[in-house]
NUNUNU-310792 format. One line per field, with one value per residue (C-alpha): residue in one letter; residue number from 1; y, z, x. Coordinates in Angstrom, 2 decimals, decimal comma, always signed. Layout:
N
code <- [A; ...]
pos <- [NUM; ...]
north <- [Y; ...]
up <- [Z; ...]
east <- [X; ...]
***
This chain:
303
code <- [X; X; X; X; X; X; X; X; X; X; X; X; X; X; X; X; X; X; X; X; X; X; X; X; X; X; X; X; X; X; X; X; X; X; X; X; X; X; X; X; X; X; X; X; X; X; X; X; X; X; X; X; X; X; X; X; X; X; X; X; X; X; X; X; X; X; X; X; X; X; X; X; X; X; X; X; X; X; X; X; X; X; X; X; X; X; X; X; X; X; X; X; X; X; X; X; X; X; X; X; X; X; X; X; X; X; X; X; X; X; X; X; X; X; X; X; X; X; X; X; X; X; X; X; X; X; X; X; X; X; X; X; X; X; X; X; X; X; X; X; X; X; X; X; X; X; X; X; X; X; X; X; X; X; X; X; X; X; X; X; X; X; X; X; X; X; X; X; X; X; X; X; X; X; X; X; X; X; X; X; X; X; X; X; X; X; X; X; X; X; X; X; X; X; X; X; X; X; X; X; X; X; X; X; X; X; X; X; X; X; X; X; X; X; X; X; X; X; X; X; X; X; X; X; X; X; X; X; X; X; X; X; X; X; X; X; X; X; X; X; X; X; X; X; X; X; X; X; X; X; X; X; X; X; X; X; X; X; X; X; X; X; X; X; X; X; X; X; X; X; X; X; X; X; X; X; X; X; X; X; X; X; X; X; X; X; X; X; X; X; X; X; X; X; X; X; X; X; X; X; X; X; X]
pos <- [1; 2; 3; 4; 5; 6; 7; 8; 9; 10; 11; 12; 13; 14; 15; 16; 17; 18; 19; 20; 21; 22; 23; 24; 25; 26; 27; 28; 29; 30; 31; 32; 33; 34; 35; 36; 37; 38; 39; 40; 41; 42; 43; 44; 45; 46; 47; 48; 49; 50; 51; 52; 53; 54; 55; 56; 57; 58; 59; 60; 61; 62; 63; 64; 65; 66; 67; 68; 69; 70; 71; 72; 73; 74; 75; 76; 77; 78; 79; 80; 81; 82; 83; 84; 85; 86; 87; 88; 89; 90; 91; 92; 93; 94; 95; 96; 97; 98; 99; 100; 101; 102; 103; 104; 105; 106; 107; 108; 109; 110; 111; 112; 113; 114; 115; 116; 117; 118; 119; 120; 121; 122; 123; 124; 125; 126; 127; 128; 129; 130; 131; 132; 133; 134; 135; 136; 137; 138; 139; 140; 141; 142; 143; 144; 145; 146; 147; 148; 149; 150; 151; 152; 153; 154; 155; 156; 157; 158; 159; 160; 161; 162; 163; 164; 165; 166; 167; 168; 169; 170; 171; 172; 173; 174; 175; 176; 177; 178; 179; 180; 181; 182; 183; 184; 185; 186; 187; 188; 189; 190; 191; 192; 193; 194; 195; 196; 197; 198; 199; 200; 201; 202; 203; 204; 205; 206; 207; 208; 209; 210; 211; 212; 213; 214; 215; 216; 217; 218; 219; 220; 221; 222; 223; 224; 225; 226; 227; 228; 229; 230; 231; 232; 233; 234; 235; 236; 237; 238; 239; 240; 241; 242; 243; 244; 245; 246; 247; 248; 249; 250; 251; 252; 253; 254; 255; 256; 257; 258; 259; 260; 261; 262; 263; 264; 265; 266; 267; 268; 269; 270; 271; 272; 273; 274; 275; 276; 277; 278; 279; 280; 281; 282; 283; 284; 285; 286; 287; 288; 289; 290; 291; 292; 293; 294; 295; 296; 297; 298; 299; 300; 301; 302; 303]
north <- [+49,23; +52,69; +52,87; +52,03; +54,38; +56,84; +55,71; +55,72; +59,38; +60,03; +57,63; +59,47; +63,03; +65,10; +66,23; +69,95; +72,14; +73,36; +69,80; +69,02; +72,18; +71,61; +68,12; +69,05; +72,67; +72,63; +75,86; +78,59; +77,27; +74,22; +75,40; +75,26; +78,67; +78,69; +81,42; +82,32; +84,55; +83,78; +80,95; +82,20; +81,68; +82,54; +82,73; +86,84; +85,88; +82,68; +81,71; +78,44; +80,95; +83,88; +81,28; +80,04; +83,53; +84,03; +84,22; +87,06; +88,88; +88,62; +89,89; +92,78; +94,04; +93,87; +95,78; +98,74; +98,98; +98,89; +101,80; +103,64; +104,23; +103,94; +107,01; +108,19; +109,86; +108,49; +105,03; +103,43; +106,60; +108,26; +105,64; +106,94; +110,91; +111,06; +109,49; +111,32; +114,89; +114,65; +113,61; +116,71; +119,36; +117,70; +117,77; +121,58; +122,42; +120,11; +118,85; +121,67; +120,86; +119,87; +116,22; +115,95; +113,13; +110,18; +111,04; +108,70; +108,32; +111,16; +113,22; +113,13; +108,59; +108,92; +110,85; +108,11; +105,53; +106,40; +108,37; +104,72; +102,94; +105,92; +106,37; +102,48; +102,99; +106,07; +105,12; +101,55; +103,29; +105,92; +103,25; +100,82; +103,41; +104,28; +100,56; +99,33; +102,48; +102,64; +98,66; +99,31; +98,09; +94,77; +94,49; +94,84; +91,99; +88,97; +87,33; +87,07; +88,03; +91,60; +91,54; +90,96; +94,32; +96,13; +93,44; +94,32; +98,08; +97,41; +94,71; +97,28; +99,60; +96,71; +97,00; +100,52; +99,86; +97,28; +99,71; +102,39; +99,96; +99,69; +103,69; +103,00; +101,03; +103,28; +106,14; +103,46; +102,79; +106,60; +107,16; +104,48; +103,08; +99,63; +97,00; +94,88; +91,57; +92,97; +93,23; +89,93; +90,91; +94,28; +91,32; +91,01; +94,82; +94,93; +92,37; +93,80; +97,46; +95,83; +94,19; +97,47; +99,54; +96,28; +96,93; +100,21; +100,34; +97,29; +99,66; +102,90; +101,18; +99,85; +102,65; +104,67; +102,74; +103,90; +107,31; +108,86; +112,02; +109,32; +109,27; +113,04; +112,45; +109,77; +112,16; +115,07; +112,63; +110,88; +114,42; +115,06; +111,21; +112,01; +114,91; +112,54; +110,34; +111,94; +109,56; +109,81; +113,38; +113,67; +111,34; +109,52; +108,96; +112,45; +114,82; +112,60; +112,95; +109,91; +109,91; +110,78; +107,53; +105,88; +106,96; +107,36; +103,71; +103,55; +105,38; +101,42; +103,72; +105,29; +101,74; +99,80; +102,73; +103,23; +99,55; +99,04; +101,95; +100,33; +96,77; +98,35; +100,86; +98,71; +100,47; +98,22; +97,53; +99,49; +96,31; +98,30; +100,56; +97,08; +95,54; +97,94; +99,11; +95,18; +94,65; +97,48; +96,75; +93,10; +94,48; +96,77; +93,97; +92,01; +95,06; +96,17; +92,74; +92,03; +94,84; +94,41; +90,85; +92,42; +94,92; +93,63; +91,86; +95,37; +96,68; +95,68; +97,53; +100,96; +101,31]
up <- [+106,90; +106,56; +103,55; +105,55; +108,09; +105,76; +103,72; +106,92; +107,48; +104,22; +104,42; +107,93; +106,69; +107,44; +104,72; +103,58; +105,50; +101,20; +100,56; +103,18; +102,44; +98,94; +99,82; +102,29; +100,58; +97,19; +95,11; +94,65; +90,96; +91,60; +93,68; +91,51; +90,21; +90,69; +88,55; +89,74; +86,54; +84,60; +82,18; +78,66; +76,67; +74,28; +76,23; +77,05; +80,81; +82,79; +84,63; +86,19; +87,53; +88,57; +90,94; +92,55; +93,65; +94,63; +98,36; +97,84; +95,82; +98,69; +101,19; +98,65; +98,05; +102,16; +102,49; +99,99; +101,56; +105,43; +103,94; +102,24; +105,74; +108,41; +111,07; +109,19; +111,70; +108,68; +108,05; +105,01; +104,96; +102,89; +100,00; +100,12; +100,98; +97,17; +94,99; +97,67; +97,57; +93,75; +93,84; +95,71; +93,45; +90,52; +91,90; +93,11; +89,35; +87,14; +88,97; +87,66; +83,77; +81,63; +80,49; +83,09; +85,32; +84,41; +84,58; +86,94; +88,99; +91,56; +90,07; +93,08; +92,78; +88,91; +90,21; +92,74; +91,38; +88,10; +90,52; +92,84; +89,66; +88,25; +91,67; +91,62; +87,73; +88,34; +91,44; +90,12; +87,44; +89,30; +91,75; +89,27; +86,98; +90,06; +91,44; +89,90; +90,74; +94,16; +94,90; +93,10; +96,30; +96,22; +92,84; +92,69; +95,60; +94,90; +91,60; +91,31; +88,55; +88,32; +87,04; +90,58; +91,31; +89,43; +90,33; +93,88; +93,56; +91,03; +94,33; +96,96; +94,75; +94,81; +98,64; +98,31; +95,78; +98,09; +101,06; +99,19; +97,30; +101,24; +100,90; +97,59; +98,94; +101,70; +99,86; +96,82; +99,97; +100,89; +97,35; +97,37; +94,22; +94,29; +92,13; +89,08; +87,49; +86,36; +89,54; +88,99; +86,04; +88,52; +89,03; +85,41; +85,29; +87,97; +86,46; +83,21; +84,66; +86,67; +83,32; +81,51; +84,87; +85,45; +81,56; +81,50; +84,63; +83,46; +80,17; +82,78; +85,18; +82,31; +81,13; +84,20; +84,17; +81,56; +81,40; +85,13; +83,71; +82,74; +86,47; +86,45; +83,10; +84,58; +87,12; +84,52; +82,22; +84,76; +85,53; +81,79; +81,34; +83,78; +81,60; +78,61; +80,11; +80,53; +81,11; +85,16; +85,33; +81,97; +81,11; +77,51; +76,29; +76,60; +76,66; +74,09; +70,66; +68,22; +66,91; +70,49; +71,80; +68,97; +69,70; +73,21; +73,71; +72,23; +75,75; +77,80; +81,03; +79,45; +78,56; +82,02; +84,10; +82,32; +82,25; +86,10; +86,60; +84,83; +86,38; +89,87; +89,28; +87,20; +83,75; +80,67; +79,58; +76,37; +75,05; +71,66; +74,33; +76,48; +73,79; +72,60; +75,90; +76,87; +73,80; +74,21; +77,84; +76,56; +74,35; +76,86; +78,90; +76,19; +75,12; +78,41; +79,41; +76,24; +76,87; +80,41; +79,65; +76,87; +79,27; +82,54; +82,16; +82,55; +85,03; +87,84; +85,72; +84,67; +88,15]
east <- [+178,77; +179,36; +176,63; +174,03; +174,71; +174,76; +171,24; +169,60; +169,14; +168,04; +164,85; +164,03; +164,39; +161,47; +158,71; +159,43; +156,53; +155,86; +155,20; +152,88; +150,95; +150,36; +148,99; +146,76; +145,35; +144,65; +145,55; +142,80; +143,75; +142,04; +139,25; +135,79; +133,94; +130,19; +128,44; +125,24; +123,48; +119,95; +119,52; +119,62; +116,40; +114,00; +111,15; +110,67; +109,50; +111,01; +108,02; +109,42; +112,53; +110,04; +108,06; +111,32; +111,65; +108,08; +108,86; +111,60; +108,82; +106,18; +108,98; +110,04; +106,05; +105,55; +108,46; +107,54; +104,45; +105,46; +108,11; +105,87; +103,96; +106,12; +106,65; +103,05; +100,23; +97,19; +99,34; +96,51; +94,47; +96,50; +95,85; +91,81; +93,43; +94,64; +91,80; +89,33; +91,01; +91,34; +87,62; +86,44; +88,50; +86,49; +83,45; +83,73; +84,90; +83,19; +80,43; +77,44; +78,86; +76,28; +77,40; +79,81; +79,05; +76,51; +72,60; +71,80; +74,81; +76,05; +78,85; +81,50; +81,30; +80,97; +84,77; +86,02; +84,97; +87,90; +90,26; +90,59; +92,10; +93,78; +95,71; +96,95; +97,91; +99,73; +101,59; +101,94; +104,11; +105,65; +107,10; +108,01; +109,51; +112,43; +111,96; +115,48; +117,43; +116,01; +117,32; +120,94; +122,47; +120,71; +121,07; +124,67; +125,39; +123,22; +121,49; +117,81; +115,43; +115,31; +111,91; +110,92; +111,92; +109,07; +106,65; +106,90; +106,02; +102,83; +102,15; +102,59; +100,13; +97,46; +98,03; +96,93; +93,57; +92,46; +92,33; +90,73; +88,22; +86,67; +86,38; +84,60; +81,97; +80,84; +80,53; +78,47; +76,60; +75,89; +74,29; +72,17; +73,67; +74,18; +76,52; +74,96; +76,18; +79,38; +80,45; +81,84; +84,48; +85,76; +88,56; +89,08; +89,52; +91,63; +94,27; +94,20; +95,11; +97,59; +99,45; +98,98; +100,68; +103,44; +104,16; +104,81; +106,83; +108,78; +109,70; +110,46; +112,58; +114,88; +115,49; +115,69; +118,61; +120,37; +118,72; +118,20; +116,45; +113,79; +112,17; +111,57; +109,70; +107,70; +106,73; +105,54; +104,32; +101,72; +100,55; +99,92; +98,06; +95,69; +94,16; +94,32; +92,14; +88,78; +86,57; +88,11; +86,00; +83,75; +81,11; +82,41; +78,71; +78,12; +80,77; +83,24; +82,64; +82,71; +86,17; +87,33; +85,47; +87,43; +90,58; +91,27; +90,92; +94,30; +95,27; +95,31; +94,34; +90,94; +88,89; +90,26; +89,49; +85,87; +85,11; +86,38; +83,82; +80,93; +81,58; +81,46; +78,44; +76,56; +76,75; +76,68; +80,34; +82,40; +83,35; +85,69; +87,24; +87,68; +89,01; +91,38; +92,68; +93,46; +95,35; +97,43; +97,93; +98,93; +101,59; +103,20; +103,87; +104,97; +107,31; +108,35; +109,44; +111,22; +113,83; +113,90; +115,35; +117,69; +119,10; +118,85; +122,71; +124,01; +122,48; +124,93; +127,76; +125,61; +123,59]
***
């Protein structure tokens, strides 16, 4: 009799409060790790990842460009102030040089209509070059292709072109001088400027990176491309020699911008400085995406 009183309070005893935790909480041991980081391939772009993302780069390019001009008196104007100014100091200097502009076009649009897609190339890689450094804090909290990054400055740029294009066509309108059948590849031009300036900015902004002296380079360096490209303020049939017109192609800037010109004006196209110009352009994309993917890993741990 006196066992059984005894067993009884042992089958009533409470559960420890350490035992009922661990069966209602699991461990942080147990708890399962998601990693969140790009698939590894060989392909140098992931397309199929880039257009999952395509919303974040449409809200990343609207926000450069509402940025770029906010608490501004012009706003937009100041994307036709730069080609336009540039224009005028051209046409003051340059304008009475024998061989300068075209015959049969007006001097100061021969100018503007170079300087519009000189200014998107330039900023396009200005922008892009600082575009990683400049986002470090969003980089550093939250996974996404990086590549979207410099993609949304050479966007905002196009912003910029577009409004200045309008400022293009007024003053193609003042002169009288009106487009021809290549009007119709100005697109092509457009895209193919916009690889060359998404390549090179791709290249800049990986190793602005690594190497922050890189952006005040950039910012020389543009400066100094400008004058290497002189079909923007000299006519190339005229006022370029030969070897120069076989050369300078090489420069992806000089047979976009000169071609873009020709669609929009009407001029016959350069199809070897074309063709050279879009291959290189081509190849800097190719290049500058290629060690953007290669690098891009560590740029949450250098930045």
């Amino acid at each position: 009799m006196s066992s059984a009183v005894e067993a009884l309070p042992e089958e009533r005893l409470p559960v420890p409060p350490e035992s009922a935790a661990s069966a209602v909480e699991p461990s942080t041991d147990d708890l399962p790790v998601t990693v969140i980081e790009r698939r590894p391939s060989w392909r140098i772009v992931d397309l199929r990842e880039l257009w999952r993302y395509h919303e974040l780069l449409f809200f990343l390019t609207w926000r450069d460009v509402k940025v770029r001009y906010k608490q501004t008196v012009l706003g937009a104007a100041w994307a036709v102030l730069q080609p336009l100014a540039t224009m005028i100091v051209f046409a003051m200097f340059l304008g009475r040089m024998a061989g300068a502009g075209a015959s049969d076009i007006p001097y100061p649009l021969f100018v503007f209509a170079a300087m519009l897609p000189w200014t998107f190339f330039a900023n396009a890689i200005g922008s892009a070059g600082n575009s990683v450094v400049g986002n470090q804090n969003l980089v550093t909290k939250v996974y996404f292709p990086r590549l979207i990054i410099p993609m949304s400055a050479v966007g905002a740029g196009l912003v910029d072109f577009a409004v200045a294009f309008v400022m293009l066509a007024g003053l193609m309108l003042y002169y009288g001088v009106l487009p021809g059948w290549q009007i119709v590849l100005a697109p092509l031009m457009v895209l193919l400027m916009t690889i060359a300036a998404l390549g090179t900015g791709t290249l800049l902004s990986a190793l602005t990176v690594a190497y922050r002296d890189v952006r005040y380079a950039v910012q020389f360096g543009v400066q100094l491309w400008m004058f290497a490209t002189p079909c923007i303020y000299l006519n190339p049939e005229t006022s370029i020699g030969p070897n120069g017109r076989l050369l300078l192609p090489l420069n992806p800037a000089y047979g976009l911008i000169d071609n873009f010109r020709r669609t929009v004006l009407g001029v016959p196209l350069d199809v070897y400085s074309l063709s050279v110009s879009a291959a290189v352009g081509v190849s800097l994309l190719l290049l500058g995406c290629l060690y953007f993917r290669r690098v891009e890993r560590s740029f949450a741990d250098i930045i």
